[in-house]
CHARMM-style PDB file with segment names, atoms N, HN, CA, C and O in Angstrom:
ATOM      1  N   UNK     1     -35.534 -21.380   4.111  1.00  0.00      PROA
ATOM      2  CA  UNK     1     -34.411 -20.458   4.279  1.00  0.00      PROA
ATOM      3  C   UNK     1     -33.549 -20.996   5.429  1.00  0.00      PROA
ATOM      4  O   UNK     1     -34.094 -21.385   6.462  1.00  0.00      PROA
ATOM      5  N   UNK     2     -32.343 -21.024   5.292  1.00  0.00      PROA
ATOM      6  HN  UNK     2     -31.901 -20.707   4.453  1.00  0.00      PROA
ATOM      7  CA  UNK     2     -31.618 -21.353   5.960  1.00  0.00      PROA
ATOM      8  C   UNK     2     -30.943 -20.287   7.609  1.00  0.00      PROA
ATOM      9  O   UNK     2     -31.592 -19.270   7.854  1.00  0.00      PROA
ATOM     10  N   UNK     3     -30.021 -20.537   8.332  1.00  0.00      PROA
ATOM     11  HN  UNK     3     -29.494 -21.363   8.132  1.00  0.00      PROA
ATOM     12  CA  UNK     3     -30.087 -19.932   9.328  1.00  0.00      PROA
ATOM     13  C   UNK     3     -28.926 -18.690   8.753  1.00  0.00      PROA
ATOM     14  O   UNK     3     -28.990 -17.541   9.190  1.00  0.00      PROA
ATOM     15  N   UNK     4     -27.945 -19.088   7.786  1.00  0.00      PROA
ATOM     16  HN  UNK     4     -27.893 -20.021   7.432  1.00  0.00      PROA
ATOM     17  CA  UNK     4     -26.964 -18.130   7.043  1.00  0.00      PROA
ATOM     18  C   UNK     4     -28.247 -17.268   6.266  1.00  0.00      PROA
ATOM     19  O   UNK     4     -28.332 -16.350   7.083  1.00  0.00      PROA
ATOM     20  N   UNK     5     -28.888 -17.077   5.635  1.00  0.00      PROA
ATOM     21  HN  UNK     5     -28.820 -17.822   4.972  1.00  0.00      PROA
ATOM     22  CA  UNK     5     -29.355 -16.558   4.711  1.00  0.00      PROA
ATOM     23  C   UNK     5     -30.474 -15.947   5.579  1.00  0.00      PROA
ATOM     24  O   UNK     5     -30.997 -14.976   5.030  1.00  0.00      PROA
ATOM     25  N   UNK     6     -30.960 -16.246   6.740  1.00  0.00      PROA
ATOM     26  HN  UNK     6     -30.535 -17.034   7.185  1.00  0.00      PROA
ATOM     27  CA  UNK     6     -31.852 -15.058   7.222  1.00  0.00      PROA
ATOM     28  C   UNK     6     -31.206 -14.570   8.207  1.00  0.00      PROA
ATOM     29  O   UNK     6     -31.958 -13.794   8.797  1.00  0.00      PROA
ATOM     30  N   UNK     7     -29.802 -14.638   8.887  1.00  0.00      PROA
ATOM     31  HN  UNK     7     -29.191 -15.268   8.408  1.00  0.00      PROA
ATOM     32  CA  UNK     7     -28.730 -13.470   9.509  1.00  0.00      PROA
ATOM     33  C   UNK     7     -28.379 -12.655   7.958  1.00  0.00      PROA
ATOM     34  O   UNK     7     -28.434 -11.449   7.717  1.00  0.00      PROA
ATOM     35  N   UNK     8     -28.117 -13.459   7.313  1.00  0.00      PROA
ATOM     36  HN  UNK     8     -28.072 -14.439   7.508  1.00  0.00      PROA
ATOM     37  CA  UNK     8     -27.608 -12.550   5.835  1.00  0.00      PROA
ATOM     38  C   UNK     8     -29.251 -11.239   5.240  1.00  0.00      PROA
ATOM     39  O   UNK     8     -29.277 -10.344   4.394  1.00  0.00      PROA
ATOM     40  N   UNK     9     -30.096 -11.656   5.979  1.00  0.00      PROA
ATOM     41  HN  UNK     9     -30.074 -12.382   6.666  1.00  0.00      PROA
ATOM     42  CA  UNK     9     -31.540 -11.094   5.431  1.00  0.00      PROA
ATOM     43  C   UNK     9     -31.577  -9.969   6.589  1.00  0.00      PROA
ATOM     44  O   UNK     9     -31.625  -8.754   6.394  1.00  0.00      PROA
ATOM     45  N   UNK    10     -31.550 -10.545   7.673  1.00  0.00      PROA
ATOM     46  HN  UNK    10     -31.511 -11.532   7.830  1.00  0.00      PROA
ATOM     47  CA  UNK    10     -31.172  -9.590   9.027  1.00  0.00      PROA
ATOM     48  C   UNK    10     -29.954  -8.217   8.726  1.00  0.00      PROA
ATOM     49  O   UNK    10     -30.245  -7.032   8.562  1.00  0.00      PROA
ATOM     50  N   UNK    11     -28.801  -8.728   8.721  1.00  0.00      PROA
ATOM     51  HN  UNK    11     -28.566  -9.691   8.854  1.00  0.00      PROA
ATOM     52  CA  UNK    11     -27.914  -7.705   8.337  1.00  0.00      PROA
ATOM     53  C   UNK    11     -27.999  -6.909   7.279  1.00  0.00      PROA
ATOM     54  O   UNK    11     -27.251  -5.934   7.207  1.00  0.00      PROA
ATOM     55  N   UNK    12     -29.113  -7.242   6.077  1.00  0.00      PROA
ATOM     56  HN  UNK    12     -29.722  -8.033   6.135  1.00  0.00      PROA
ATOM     57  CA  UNK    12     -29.076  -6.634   4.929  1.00  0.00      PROA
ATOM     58  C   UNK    12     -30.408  -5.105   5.601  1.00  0.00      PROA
ATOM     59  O   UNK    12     -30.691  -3.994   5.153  1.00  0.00      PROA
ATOM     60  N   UNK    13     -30.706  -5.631   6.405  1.00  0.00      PROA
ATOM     61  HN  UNK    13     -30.475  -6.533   6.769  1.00  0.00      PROA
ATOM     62  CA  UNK    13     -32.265  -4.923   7.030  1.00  0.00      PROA
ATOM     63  C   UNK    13     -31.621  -3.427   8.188  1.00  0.00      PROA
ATOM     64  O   UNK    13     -32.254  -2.461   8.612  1.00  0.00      PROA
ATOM     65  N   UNK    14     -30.335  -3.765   8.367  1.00  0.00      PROA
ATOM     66  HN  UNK    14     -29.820  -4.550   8.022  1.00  0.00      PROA
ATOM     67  CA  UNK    14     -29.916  -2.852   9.836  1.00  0.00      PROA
ATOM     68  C   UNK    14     -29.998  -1.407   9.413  1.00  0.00      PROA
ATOM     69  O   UNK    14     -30.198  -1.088   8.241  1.00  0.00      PROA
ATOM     70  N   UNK    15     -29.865  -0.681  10.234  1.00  0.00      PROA
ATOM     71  HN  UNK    15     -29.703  -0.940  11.186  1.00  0.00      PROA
ATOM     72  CA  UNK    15     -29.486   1.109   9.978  1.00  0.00      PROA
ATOM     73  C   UNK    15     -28.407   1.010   9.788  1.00  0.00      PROA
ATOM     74  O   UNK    15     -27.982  -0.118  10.036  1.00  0.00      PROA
ATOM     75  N   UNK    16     -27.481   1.914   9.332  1.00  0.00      PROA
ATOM     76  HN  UNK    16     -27.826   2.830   9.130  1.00  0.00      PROA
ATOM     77  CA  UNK    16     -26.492   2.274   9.288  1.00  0.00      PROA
ATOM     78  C   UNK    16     -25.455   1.940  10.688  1.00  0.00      PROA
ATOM     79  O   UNK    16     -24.659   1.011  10.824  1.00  0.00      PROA
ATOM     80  N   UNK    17     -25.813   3.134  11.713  1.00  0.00      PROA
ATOM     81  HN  UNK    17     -26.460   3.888  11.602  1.00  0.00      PROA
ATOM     82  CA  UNK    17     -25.494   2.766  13.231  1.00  0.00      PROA
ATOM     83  C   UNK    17     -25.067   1.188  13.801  1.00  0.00      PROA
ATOM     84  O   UNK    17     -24.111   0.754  14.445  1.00  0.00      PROA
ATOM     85  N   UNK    18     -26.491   0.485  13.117  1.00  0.00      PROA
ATOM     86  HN  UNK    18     -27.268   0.837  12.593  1.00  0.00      PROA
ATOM     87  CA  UNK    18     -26.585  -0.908  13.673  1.00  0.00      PROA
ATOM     88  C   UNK    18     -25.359  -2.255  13.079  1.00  0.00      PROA
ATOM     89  O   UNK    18     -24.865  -3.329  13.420  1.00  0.00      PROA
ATOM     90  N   UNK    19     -25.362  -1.177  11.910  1.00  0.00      PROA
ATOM     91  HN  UNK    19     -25.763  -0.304  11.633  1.00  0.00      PROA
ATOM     92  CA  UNK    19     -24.506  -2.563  10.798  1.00  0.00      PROA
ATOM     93  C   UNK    19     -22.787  -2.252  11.411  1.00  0.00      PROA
ATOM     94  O   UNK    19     -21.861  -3.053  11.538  1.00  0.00      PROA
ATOM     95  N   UNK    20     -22.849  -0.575  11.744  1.00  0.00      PROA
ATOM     96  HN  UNK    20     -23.601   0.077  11.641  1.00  0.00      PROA
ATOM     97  CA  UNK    20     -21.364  -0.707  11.735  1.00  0.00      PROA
ATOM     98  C   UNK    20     -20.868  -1.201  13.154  1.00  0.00      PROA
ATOM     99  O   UNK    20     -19.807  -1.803  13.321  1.00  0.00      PROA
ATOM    100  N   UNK    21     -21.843  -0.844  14.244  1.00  0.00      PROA
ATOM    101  HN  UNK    21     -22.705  -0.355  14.108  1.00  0.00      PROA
ATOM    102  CA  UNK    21     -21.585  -1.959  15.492  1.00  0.00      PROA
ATOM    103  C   UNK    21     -21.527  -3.162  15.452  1.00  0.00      PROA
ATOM    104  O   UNK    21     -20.856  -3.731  16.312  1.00  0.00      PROA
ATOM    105  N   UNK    22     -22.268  -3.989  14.358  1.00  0.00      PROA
ATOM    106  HN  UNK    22     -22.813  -3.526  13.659  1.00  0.00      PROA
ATOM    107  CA  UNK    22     -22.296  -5.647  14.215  1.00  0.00      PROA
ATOM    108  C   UNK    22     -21.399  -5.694  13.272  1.00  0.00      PROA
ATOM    109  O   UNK    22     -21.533  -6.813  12.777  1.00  0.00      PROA
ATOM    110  N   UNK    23     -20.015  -4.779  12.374  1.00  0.00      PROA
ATOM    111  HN  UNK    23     -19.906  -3.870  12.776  1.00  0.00      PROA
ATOM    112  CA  UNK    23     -19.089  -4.638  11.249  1.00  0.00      PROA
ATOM    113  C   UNK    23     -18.206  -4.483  12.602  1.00  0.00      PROA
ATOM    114  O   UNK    23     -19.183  -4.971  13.170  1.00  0.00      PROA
ATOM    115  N   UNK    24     -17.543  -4.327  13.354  1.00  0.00      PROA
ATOM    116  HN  UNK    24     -16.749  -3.931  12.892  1.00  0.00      PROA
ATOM    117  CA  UNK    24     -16.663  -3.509  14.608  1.00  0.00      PROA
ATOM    118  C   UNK    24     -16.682  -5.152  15.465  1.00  0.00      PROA
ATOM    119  O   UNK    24     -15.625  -5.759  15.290  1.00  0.00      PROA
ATOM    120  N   UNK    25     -17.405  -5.675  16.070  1.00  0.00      PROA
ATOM    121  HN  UNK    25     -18.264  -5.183  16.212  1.00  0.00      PROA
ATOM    122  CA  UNK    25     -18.140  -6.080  16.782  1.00  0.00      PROA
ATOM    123  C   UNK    25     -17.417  -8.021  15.937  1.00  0.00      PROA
ATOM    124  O   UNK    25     -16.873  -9.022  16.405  1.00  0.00      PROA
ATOM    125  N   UNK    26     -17.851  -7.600  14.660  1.00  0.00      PROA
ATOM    126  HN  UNK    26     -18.293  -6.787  14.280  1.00  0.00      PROA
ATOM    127  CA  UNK    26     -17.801  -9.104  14.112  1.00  0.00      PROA
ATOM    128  C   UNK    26     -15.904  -8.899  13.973  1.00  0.00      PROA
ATOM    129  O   UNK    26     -15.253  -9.795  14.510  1.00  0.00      PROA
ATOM    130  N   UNK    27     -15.280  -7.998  13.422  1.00  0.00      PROA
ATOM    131  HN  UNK    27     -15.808  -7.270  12.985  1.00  0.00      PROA
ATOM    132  CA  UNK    27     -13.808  -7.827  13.622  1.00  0.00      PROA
ATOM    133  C   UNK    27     -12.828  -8.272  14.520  1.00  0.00      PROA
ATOM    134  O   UNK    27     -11.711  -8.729  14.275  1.00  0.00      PROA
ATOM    135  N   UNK    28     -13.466  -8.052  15.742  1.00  0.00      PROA
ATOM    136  HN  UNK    28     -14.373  -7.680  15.941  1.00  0.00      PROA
ATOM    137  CA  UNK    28     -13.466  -8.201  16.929  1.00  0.00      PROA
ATOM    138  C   UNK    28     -13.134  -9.865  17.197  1.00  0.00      PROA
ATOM    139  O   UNK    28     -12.155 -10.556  17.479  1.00  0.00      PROA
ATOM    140  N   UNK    29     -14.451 -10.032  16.948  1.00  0.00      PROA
ATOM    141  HN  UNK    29     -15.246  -9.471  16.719  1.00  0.00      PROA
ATOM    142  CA  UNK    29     -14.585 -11.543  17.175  1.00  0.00      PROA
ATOM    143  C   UNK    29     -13.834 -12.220  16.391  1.00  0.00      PROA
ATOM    144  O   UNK    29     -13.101 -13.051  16.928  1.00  0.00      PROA
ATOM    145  N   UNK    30     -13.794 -12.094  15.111  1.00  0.00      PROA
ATOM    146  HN  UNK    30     -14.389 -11.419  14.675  1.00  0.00      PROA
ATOM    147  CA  UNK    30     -13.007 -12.718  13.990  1.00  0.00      PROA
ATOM    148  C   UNK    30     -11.604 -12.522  14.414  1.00  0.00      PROA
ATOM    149  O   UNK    30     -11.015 -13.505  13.964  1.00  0.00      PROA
ATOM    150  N   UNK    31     -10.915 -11.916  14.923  1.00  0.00      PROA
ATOM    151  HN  UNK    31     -11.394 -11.117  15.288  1.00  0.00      PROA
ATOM    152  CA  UNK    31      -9.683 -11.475  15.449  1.00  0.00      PROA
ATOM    153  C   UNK    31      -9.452 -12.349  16.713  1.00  0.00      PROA
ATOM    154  O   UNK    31      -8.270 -12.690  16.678  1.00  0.00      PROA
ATOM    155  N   UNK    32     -10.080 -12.879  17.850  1.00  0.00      PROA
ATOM    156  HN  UNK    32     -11.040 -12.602  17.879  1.00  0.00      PROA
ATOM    157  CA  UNK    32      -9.861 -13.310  18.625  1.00  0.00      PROA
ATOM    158  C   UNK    32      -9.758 -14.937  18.160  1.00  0.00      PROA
ATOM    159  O   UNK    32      -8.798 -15.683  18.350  1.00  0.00      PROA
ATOM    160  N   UNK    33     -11.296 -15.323  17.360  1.00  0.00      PROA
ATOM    161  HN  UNK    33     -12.076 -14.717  17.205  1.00  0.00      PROA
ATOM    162  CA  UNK    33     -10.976 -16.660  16.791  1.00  0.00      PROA
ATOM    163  C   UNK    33      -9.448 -17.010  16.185  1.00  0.00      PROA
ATOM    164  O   UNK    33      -8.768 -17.938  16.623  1.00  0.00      PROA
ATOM    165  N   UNK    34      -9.119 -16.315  15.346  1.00  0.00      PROA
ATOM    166  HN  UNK    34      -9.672 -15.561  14.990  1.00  0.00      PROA
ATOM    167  CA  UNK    34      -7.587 -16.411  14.979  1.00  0.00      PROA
ATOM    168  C   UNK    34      -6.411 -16.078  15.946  1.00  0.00      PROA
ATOM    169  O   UNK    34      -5.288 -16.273  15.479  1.00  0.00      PROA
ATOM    170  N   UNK    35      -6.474 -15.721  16.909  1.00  0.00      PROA
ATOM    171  HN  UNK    35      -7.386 -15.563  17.288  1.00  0.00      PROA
ATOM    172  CA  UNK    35      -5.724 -15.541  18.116  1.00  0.00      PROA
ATOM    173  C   UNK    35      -5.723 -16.958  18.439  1.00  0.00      PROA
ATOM    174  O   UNK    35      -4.812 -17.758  18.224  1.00  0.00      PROA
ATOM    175  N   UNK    36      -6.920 -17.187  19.013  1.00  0.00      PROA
ATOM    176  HN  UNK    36      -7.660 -16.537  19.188  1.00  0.00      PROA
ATOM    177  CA  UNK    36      -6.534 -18.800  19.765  1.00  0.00      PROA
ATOM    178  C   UNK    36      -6.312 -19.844  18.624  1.00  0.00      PROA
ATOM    179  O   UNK    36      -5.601 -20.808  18.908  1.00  0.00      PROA
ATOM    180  N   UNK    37      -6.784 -19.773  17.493  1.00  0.00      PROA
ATOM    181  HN  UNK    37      -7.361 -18.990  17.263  1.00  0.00      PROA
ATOM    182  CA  UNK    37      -6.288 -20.836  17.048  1.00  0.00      PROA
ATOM    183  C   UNK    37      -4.402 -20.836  16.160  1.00  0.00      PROA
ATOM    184  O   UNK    37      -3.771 -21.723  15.584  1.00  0.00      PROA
ATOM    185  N   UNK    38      -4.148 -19.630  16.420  1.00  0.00      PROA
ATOM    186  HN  UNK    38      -4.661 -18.910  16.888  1.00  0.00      PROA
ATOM    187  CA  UNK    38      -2.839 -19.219  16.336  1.00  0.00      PROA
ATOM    188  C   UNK    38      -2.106 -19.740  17.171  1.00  0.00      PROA
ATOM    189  O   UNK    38      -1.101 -20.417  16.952  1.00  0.00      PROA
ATOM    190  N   UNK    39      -2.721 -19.359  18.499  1.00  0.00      PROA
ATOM    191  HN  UNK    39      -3.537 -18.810  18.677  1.00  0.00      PROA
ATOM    192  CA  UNK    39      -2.272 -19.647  20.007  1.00  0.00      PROA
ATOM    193  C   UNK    39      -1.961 -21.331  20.735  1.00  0.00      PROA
ATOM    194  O   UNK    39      -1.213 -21.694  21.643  1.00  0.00      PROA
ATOM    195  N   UNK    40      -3.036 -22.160  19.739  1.00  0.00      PROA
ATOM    196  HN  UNK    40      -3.644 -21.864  19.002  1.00  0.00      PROA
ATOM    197  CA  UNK    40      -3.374 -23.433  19.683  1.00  0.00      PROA
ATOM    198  C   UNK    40      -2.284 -24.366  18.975  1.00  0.00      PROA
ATOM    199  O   UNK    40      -1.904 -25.505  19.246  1.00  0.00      PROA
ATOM    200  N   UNK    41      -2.011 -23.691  18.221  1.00  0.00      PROA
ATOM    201  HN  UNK    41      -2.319 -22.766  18.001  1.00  0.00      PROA
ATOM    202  CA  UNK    41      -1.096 -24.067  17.018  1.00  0.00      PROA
ATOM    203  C   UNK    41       0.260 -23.863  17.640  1.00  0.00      PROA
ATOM    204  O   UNK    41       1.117 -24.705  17.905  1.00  0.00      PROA
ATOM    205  N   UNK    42       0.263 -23.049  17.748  1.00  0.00      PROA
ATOM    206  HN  UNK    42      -0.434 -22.365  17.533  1.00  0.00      PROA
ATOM    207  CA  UNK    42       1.837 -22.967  18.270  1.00  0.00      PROA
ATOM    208  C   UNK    42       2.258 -23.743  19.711  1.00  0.00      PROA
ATOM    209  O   UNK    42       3.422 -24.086  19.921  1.00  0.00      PROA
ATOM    210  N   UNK    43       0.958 -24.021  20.858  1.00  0.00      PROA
ATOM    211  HN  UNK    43       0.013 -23.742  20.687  1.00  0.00      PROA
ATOM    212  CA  UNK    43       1.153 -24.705  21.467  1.00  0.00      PROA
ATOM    213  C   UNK    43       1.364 -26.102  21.272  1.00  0.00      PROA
ATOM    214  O   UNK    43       1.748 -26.954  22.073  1.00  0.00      PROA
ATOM    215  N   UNK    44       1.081 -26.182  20.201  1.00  0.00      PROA
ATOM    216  HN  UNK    44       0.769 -25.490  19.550  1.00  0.00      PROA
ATOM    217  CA  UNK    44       1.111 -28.068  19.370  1.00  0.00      PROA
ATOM    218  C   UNK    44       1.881 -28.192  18.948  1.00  0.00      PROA
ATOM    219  O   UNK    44       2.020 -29.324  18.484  1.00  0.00      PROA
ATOM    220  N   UNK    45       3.134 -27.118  18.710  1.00  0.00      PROA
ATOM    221  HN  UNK    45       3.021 -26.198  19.087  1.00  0.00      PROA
ATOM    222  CA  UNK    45       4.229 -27.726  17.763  1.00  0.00      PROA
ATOM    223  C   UNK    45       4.055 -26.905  16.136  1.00  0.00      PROA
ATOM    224  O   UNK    45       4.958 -26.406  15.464  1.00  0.00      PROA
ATOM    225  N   UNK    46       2.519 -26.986  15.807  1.00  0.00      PROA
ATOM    226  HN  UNK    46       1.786 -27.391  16.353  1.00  0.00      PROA
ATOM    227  CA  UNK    46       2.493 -26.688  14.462  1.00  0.00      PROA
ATOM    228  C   UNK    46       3.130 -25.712  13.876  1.00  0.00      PROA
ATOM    229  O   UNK    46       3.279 -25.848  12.662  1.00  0.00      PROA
ATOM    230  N   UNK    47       3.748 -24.332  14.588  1.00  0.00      PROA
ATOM    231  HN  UNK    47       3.626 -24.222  15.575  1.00  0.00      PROA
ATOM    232  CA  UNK    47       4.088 -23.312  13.347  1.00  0.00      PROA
ATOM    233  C   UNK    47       5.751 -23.375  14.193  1.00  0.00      PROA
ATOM    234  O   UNK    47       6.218 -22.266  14.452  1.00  0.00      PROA
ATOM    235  N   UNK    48       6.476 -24.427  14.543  1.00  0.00      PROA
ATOM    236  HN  UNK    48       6.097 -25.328  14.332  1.00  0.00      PROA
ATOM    237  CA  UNK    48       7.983 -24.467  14.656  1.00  0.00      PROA
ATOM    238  C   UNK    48       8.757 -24.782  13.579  1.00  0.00      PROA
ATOM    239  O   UNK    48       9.933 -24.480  13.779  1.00  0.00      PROA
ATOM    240  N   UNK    49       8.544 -25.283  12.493  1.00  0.00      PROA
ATOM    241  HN  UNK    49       7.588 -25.529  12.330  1.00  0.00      PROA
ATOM    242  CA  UNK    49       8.743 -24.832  10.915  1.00  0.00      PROA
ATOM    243  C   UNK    49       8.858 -23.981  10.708  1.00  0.00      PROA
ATOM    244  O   UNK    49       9.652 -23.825   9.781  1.00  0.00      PROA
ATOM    245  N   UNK    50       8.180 -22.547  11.358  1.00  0.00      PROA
ATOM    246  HN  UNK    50       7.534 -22.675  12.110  1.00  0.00      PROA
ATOM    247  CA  UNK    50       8.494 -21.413  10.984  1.00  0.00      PROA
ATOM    248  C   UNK    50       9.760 -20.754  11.639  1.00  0.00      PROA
ATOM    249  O   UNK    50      10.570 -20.027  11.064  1.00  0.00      PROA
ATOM    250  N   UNK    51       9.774 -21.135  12.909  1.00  0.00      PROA
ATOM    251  HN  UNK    51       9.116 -21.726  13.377  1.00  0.00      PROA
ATOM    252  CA  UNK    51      10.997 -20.936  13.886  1.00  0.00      PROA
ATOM    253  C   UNK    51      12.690 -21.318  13.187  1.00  0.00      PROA
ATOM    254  O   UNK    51      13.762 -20.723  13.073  1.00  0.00      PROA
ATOM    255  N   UNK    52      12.181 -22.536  12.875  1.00  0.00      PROA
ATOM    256  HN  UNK    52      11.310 -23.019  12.968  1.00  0.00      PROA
ATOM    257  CA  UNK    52      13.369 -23.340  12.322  1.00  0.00      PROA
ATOM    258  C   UNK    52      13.730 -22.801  10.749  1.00  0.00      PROA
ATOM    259  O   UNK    52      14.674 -23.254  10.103  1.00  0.00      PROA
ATOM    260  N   UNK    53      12.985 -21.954  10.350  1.00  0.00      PROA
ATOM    261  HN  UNK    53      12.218 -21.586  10.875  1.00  0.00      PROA
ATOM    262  CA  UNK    53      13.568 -21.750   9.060  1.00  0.00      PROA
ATOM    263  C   UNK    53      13.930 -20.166   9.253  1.00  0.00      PROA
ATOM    264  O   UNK    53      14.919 -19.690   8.695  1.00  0.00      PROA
ATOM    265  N   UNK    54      13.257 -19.554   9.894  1.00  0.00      PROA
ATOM    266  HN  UNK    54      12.453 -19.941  10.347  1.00  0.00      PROA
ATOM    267  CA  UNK    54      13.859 -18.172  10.353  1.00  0.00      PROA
ATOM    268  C   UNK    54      15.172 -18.277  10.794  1.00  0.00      PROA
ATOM    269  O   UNK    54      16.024 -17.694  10.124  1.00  0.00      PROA
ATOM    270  N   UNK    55      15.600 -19.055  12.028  1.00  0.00      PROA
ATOM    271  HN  UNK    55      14.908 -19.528  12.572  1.00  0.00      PROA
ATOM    272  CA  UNK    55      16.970 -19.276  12.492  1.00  0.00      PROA
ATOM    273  C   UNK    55      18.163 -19.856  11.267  1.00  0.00      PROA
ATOM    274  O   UNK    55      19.272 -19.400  10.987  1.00  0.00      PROA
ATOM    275  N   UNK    56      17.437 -20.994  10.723  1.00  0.00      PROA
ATOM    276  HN  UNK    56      16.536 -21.364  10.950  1.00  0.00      PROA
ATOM    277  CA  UNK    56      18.416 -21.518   9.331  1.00  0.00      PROA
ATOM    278  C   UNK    56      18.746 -20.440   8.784  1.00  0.00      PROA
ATOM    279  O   UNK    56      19.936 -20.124   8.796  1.00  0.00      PROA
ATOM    280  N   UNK    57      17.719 -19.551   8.125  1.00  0.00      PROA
ATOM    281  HN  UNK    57      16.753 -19.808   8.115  1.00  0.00      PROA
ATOM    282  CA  UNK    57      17.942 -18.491   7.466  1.00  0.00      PROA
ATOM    283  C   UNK    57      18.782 -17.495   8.137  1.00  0.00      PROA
ATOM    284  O   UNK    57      19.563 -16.922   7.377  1.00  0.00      PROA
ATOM    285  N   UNK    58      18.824 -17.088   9.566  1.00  0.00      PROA
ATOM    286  HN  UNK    58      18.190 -17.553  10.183  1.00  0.00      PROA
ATOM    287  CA  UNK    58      19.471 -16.309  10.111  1.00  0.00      PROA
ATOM    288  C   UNK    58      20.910 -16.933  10.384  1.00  0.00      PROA
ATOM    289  O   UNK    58      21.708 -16.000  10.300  1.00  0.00      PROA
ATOM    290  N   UNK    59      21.549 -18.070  10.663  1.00  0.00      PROA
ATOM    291  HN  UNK    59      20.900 -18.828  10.732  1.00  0.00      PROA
ATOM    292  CA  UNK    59      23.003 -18.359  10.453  1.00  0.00      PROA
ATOM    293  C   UNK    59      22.989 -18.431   9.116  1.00  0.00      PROA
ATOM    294  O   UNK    59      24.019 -17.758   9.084  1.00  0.00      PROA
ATOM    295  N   UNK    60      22.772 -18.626   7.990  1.00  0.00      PROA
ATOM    296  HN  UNK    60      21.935 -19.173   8.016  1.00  0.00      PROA
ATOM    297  CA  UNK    60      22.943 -18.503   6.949  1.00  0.00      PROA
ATOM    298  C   UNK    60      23.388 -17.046   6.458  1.00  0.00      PROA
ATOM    299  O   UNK    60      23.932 -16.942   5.359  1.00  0.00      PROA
ATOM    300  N   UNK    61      23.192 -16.059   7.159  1.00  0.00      PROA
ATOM    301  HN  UNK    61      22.749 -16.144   8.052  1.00  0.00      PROA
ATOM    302  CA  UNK    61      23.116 -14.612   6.926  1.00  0.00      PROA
ATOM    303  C   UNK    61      22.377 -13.785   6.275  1.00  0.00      PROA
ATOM    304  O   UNK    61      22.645 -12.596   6.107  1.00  0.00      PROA
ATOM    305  N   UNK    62      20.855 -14.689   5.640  1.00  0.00      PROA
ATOM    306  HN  UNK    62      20.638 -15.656   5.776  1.00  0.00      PROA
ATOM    307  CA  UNK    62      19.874 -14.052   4.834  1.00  0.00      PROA
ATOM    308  C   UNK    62      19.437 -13.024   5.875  1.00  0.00      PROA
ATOM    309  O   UNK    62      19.214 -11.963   5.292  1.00  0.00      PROA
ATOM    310  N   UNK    63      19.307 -12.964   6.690  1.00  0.00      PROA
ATOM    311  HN  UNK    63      19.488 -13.826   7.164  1.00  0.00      PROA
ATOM    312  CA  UNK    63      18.755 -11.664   7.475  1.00  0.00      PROA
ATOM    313  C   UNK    63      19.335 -10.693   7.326  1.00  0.00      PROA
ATOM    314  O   UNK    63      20.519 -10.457   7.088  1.00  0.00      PROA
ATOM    315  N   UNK    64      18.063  -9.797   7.540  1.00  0.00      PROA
ATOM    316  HN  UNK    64      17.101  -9.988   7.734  1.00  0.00      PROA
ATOM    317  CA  UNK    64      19.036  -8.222   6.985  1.00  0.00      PROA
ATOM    318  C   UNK    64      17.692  -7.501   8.358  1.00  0.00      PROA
ATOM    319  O   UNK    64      16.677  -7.993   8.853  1.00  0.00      PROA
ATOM    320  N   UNK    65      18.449  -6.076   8.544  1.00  0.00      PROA
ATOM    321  HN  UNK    65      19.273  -5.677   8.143  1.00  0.00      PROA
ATOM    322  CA  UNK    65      17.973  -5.728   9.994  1.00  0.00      PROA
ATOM    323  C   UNK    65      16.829  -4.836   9.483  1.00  0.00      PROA
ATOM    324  O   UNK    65      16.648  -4.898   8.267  1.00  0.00      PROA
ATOM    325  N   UNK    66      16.123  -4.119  10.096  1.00  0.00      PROA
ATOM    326  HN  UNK    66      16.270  -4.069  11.084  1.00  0.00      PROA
ATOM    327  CA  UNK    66      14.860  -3.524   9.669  1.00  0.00      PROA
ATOM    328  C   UNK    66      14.937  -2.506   9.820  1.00  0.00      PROA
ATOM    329  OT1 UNK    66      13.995  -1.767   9.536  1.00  0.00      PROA
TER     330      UNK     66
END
């Protein structure tokens, strides 16, 4: 058995209480991982493609206000 499949054997085993603190808990975490590597990315340059096509699009006049 592998180390996925006996956390997957573990979590299948919790109380109720227990699963939704390690369900809250893993959100959490999963949310921050994508923060920094969001955070990472944009410090590299990688999501200024997105910058640059928002602005194109905005002298262009595709923007509309919210």
């Amino acid at each position: 058995m592998n180390q996925l499949e006996i956390i997957a054997k573990q979590i299948a085993e919790l109380d109720h209480e227990s699963y939704s603190r390690l369900r809250d808990w893993f959100i959490e975490f999963d949310q921050s991982v994508w923060d920094k590597k969001i955070e990472s990315d944009s410090n590299a340059g990688k999501l200024d493609f997105l910058i640059s096509t928002a602005l194109a699009e905005y002298h262009q006049g595709k923007a509309k206000d919210l």
